[in-house]
N, CA, C and O atoms as CSV, one atom per row, in Angstrom:
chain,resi,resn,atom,element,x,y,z
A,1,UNK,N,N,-21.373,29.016,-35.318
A,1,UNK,CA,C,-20.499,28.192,-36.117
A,1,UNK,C,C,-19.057,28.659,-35.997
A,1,UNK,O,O,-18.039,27.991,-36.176
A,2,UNK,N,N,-19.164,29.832,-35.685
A,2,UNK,CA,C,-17.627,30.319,-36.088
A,2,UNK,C,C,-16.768,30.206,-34.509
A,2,UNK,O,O,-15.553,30.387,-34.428
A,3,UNK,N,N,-17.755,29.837,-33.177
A,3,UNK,CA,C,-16.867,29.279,-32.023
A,3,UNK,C,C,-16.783,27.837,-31.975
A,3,UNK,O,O,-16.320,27.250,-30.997
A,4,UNK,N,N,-17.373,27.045,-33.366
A,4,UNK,CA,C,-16.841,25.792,-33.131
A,4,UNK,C,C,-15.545,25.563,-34.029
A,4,UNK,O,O,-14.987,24.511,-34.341
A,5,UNK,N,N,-15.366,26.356,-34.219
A,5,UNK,CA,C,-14.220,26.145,-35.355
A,5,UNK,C,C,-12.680,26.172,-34.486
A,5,UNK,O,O,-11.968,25.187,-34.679
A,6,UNK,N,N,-12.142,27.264,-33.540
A,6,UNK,CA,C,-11.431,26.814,-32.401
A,6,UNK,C,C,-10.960,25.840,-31.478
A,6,UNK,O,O,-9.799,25.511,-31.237
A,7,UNK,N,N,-12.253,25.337,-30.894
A,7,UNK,CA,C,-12.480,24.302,-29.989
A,7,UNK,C,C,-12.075,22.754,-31.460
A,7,UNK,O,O,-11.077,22.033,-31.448
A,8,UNK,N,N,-12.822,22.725,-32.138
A,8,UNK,CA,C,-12.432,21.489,-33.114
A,8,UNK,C,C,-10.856,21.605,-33.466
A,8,UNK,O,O,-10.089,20.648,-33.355
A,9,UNK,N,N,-10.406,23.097,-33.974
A,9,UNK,CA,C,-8.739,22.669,-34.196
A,9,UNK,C,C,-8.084,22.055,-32.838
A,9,UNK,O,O,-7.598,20.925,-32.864
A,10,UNK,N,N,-8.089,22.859,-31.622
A,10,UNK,CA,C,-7.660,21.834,-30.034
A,10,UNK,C,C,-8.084,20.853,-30.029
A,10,UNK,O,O,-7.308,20.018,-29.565
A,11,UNK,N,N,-9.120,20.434,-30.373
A,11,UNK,CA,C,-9.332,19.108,-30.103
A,11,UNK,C,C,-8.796,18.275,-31.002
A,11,UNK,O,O,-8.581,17.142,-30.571
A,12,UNK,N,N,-8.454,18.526,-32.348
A,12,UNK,CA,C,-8.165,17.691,-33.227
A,12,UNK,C,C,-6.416,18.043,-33.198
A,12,UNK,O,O,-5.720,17.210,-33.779
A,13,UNK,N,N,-5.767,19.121,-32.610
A,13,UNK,CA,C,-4.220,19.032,-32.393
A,13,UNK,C,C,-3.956,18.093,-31.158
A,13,UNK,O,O,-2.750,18.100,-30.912
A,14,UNK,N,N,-4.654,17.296,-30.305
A,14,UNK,CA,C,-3.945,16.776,-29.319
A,14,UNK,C,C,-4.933,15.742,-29.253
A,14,UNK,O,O,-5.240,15.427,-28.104
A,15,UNK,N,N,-5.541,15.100,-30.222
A,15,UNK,CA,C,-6.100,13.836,-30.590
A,15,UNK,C,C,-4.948,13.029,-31.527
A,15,UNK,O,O,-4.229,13.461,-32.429
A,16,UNK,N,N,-5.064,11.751,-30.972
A,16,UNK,CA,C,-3.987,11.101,-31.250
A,16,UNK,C,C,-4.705,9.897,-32.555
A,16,UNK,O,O,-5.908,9.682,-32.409
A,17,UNK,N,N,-4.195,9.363,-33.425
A,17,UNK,CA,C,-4.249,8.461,-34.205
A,17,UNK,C,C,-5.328,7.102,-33.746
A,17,UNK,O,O,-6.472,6.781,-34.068
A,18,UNK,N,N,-4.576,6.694,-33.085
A,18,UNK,CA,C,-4.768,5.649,-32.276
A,18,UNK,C,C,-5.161,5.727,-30.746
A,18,UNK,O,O,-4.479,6.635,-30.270
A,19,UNK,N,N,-5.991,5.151,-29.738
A,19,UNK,CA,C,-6.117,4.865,-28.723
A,19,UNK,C,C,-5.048,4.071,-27.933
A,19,UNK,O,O,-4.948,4.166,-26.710
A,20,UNK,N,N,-4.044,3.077,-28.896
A,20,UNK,CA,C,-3.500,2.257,-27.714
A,20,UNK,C,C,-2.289,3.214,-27.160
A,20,UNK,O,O,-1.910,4.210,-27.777
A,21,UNK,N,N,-1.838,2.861,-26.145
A,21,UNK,CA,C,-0.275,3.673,-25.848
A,21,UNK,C,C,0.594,3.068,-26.389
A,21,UNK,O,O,0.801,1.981,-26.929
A,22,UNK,N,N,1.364,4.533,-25.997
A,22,UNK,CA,C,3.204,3.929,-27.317
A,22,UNK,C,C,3.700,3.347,-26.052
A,22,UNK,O,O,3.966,4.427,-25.525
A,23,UNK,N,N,3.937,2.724,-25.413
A,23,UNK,CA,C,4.378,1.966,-24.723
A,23,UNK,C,C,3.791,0.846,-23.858
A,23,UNK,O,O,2.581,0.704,-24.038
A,24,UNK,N,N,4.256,0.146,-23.104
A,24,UNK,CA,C,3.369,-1.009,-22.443
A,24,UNK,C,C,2.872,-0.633,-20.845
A,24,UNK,O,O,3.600,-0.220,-19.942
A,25,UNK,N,N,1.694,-0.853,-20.797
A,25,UNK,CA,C,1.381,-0.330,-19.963
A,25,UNK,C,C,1.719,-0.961,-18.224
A,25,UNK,O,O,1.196,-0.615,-17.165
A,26,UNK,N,N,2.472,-1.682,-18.417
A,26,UNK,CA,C,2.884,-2.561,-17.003
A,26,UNK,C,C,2.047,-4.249,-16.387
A,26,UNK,O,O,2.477,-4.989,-15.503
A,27,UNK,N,N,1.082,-4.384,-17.031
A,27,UNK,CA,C,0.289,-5.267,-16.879
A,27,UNK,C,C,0.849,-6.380,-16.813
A,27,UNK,O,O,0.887,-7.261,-15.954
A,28,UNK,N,N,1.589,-6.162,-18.524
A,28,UNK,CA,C,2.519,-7.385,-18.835
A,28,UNK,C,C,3.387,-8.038,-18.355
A,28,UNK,O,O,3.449,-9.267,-18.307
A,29,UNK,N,N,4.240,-7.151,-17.900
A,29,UNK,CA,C,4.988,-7.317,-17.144
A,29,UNK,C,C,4.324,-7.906,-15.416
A,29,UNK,O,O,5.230,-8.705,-15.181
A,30,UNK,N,N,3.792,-7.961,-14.706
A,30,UNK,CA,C,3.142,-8.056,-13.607
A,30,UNK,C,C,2.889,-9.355,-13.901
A,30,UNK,O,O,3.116,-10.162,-13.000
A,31,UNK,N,N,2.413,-9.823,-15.092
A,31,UNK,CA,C,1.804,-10.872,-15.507
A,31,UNK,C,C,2.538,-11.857,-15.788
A,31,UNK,O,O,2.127,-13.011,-15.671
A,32,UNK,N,N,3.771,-11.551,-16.213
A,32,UNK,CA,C,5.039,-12.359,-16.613
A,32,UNK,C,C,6.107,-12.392,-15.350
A,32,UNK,O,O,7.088,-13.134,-15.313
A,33,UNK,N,N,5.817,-11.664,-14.558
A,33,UNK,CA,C,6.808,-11.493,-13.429
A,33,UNK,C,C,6.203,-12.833,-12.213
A,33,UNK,O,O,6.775,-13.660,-11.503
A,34,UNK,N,N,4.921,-12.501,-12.452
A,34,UNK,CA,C,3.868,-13.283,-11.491
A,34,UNK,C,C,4.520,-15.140,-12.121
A,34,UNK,O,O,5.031,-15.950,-11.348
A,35,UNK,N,N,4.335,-15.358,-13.417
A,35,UNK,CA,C,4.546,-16.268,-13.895
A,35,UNK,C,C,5.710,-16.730,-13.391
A,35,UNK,O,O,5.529,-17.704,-12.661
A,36,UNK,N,N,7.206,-16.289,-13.541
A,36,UNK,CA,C,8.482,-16.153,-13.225
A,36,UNK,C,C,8.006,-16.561,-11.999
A,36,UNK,O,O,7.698,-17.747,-12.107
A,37,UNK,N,N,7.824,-16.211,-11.035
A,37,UNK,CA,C,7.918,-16.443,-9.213
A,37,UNK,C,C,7.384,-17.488,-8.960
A,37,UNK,O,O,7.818,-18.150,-8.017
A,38,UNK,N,N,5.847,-18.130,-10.025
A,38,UNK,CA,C,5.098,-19.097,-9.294
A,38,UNK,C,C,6.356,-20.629,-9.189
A,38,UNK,O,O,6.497,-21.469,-8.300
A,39,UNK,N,N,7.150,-20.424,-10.658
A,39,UNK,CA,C,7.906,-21.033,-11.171
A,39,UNK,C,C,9.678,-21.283,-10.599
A,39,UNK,O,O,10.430,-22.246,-10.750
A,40,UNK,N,N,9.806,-20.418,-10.153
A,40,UNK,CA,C,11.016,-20.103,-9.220
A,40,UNK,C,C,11.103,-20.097,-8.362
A,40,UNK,O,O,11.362,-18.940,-8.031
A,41,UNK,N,N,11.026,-21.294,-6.794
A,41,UNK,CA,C,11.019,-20.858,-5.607
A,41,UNK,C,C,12.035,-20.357,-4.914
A,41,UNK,O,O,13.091,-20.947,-5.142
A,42,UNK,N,N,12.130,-19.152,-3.862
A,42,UNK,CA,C,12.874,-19.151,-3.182
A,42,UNK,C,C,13.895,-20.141,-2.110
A,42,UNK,O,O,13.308,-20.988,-1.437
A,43,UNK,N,N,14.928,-20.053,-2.017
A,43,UNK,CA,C,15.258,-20.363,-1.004
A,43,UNK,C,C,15.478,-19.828,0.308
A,43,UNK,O,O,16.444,-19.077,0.444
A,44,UNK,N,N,14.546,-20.153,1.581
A,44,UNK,CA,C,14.873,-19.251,2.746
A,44,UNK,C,C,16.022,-19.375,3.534
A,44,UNK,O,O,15.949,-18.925,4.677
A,45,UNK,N,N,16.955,-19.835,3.204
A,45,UNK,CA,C,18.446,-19.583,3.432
A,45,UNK,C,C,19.209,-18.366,2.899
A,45,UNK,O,O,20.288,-17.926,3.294
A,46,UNK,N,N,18.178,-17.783,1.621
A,46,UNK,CA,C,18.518,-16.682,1.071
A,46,UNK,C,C,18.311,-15.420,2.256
A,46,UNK,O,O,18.912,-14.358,2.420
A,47,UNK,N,N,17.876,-15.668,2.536
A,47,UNK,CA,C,17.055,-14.220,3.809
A,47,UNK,C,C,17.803,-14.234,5.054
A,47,UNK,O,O,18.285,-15.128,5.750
A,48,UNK,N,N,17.744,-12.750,5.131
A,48,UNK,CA,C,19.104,-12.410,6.964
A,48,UNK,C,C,17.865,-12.532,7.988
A,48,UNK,O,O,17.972,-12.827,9.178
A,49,UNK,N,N,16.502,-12.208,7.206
A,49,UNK,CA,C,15.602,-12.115,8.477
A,49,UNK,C,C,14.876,-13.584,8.254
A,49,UNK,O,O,14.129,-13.612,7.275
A,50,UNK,N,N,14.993,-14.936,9.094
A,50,UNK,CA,C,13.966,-15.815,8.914
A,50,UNK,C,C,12.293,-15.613,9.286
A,50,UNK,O,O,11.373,-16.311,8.859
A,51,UNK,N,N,12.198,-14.415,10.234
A,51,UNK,CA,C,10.665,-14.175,10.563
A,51,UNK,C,C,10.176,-13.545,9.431
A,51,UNK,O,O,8.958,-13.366,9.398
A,52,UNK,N,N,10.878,-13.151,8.453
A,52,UNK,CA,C,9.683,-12.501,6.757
A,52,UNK,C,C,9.264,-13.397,6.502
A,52,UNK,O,O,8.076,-13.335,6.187
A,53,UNK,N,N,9.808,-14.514,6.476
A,53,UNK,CA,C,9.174,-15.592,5.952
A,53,UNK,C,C,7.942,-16.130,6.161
A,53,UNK,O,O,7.167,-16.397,5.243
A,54,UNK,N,N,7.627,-16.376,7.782
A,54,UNK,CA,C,6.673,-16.505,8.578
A,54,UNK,C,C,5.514,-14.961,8.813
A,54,UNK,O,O,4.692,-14.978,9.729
A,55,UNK,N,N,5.575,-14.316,8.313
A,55,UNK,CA,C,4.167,-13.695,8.377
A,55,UNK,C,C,3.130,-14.050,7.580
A,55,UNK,O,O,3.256,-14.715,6.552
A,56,UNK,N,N,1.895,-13.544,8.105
A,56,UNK,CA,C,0.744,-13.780,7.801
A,56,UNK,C,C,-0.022,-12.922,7.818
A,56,UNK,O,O,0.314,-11.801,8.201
A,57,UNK,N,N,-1.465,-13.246,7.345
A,57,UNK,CA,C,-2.343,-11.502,7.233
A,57,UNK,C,C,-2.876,-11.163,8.938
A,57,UNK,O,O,-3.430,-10.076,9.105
A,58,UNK,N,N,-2.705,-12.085,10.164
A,58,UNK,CA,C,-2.772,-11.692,10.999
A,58,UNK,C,C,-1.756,-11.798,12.187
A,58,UNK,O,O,-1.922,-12.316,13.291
A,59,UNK,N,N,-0.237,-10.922,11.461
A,59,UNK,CA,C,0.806,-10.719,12.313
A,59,UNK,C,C,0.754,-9.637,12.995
A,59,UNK,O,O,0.959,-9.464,14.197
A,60,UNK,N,N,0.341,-8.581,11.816
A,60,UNK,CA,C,0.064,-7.437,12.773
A,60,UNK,C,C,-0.610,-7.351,13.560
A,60,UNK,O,O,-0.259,-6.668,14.522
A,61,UNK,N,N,-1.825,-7.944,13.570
A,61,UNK,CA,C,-2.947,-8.084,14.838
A,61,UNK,C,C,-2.697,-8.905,16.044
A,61,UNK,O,O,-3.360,-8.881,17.081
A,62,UNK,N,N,-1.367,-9.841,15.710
A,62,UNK,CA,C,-0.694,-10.695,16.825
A,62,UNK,C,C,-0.130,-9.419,17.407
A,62,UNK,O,O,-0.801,-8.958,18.331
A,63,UNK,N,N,0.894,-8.787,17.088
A,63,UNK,CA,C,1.775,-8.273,17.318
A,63,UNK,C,C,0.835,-7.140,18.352
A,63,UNK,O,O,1.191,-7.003,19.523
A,64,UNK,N,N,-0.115,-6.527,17.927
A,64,UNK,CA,C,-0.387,-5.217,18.673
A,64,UNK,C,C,-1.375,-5.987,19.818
A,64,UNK,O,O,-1.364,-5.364,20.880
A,65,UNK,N,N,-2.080,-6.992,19.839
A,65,UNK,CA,C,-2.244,-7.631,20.628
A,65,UNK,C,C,-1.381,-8.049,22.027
A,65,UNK,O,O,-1.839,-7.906,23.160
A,66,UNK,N,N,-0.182,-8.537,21.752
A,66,UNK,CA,C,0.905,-8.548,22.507
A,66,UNK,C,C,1.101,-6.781,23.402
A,66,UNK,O,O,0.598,-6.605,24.512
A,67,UNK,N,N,1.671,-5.969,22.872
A,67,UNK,CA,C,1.586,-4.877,23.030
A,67,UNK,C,C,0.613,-4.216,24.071
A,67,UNK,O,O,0.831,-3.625,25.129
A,68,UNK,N,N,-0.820,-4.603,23.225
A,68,UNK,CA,C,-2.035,-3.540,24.011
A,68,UNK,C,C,-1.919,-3.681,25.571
A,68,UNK,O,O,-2.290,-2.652,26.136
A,69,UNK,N,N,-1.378,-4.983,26.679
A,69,UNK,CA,C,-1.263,-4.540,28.160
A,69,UNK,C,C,-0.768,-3.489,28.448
A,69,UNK,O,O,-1.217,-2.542,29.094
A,70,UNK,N,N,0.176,-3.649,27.964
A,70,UNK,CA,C,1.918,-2.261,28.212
A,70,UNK,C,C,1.414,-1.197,27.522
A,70,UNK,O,O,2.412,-0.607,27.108
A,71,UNK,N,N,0.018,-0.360,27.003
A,71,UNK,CA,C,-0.128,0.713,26.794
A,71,UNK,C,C,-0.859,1.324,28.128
A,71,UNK,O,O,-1.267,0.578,29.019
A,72,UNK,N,N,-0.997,2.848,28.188
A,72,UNK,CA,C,-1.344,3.915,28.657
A,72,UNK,C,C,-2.633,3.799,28.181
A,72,UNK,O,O,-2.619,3.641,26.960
A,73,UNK,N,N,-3.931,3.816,28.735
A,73,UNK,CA,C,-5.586,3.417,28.815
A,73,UNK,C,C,-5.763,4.702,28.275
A,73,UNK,O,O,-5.063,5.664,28.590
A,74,UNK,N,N,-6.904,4.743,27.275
A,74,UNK,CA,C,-7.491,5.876,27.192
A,74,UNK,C,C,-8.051,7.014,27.833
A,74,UNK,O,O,-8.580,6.438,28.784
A,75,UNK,N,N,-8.288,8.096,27.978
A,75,UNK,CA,C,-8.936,8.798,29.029
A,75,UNK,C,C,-10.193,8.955,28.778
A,75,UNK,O,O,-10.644,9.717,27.922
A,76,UNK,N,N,-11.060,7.987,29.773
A,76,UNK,CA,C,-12.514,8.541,29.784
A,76,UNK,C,C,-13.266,9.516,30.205
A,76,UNK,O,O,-12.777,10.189,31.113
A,77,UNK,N,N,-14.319,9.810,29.825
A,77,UNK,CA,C,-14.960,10.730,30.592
A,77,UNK,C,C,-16.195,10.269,31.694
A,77,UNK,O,O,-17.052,11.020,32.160
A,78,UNK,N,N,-16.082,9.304,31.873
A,78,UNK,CA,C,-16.740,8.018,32.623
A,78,UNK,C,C,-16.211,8.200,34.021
A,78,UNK,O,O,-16.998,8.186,34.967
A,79,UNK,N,N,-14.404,8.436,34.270
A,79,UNK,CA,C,-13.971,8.521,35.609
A,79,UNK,C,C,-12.931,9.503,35.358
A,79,UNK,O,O,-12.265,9.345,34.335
A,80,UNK,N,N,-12.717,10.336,35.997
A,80,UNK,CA,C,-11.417,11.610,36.300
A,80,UNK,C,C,-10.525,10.966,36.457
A,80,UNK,O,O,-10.439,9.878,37.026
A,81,UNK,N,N,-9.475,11.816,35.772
A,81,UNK,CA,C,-7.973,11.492,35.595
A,81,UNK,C,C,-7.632,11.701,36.988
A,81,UNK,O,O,-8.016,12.573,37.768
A,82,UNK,N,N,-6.463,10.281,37.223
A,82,UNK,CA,C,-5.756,10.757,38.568
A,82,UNK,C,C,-4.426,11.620,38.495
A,82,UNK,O,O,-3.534,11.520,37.652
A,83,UNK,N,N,-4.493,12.423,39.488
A,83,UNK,CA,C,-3.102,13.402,39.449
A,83,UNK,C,C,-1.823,12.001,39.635
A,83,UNK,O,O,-1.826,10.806,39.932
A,84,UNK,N,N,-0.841,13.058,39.248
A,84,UNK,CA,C,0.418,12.051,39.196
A,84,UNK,C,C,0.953,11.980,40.665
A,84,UNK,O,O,0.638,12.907,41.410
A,85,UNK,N,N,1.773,10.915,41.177
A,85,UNK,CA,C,2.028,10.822,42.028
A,85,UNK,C,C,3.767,11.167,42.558
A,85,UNK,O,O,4.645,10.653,41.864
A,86,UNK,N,N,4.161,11.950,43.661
A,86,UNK,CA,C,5.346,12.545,43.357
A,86,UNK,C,C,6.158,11.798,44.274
A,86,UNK,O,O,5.557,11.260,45.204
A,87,UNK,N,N,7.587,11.632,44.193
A,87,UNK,CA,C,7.962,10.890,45.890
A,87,UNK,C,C,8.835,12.510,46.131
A,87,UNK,O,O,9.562,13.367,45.630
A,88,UNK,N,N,8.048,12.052,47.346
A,88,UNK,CA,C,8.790,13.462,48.423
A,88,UNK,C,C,10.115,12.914,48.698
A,88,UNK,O,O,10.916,13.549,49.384
């Protein structure tokens, strides 16, 4: 009995009143911001870059697509690396 008596004062000095927080937890805001935008359209005359406008969830996969010829091939272990070639 006399080691619960410790542990209950800590626990009961940094137990708070209430559960909610003293402040707002951001939700609201997200929620009201979301509201604001559906309601407000941009204008894309506003923007220096016109291609932000135009992405999509598969730009990046355009993009590295484009790319993947012009890379350096992996090295297999399937066929030996060729030595580099020098000009005399």
């Amino acid at each position: 009995m006399n080691r619960k008596l410790p542990v209950q004062l800590i626990i009961k000095r940094f137990q708070h009143g209430t559960n909610q927080p003293s402040g707002t937890t951001g939700i609201e805001h997200a929620l009201k911001f979301k509201q604001l935008g559906q309601s407000h359209k941009q204008d894309p005359k506003l923007y220096k870059c016109d291609e932000y406008l135009n992405f999509n969830k598969y730009s990046f996969y355009d993009s590295e697509n484009n790319i993947n010829p012009h890379r350096v091939p992996q090295p297999s272990n399937k066929k030996p690396d060729l030595e580099p070639k020098v000009r005399a």
